[in-house]
C-alpha positions as CSV (number, residue, x, y, z in Angstrom):
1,X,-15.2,5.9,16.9
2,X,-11.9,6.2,15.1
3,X,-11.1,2.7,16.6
4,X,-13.9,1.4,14.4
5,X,-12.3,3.3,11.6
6,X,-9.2,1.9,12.0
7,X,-10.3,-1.4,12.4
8,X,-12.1,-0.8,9.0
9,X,-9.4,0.3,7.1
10,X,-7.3,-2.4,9.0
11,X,-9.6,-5.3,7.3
12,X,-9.7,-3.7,3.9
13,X,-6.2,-4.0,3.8
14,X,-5.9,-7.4,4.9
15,X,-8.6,-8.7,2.6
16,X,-6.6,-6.8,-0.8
17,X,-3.5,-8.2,0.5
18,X,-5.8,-11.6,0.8
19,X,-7.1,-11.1,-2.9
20,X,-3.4,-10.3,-4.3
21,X,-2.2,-13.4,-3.1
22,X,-5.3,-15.7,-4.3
23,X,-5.1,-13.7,-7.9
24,X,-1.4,-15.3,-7.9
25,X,-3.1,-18.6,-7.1
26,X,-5.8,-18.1,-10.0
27,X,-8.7,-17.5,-8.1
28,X,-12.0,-16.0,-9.6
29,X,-12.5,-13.0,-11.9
30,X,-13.7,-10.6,-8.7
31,X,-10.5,-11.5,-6.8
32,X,-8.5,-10.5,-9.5
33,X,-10.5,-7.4,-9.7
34,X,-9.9,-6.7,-5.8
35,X,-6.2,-7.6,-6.3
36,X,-5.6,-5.0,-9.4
37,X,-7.3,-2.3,-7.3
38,X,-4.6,-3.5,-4.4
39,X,-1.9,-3.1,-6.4
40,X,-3.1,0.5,-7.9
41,X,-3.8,1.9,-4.5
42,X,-0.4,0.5,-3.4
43,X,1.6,1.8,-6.2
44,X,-0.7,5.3,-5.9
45,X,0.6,5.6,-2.0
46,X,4.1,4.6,-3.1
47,X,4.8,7.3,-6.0
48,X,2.8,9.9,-3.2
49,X,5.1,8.8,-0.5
50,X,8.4,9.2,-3.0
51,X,7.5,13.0,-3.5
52,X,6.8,14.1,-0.2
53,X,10.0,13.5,1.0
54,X,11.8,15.8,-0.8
55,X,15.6,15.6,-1.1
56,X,16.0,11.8,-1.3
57,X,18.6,10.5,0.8
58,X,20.2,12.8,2.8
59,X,21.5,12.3,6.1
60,X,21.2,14.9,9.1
61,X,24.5,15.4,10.9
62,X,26.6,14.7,7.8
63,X,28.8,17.6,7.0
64,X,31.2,16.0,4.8
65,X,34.1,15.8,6.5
């Protein structure tokens, strides 16, 4: 079962990144739609990726010396 759920969310994401790239080609008004939504679900996981990580870049053995 969560193979199939995988796989599902595995398609969606190739077909958006499909969409985004045919939007830059022109393609029809529903491919455009598909490829802003893309973009806003990319962007959402990118600005909720940036604050879970806490103190930026920081390395872990560096003691400044």
């Amino acid at each position: 079962m969560a193979v199939a759920v995988l796989l599902g969310v595995l398609a969606l994401v190739v077909g958006g990144c499909v969409c985004v790239v045919w939007a830059e080609r022109g393609g029809p008004r529903w491919v455009r739609v598909v490829a802003a939504l893309t973009r806003g679900a990319g962007e959402l996981l990118h600005s909720a990726g940036k604050g879970s990580r806490g103190g930026g870049n920081r390395s872990s053995g560096d003691d400044g010396d």
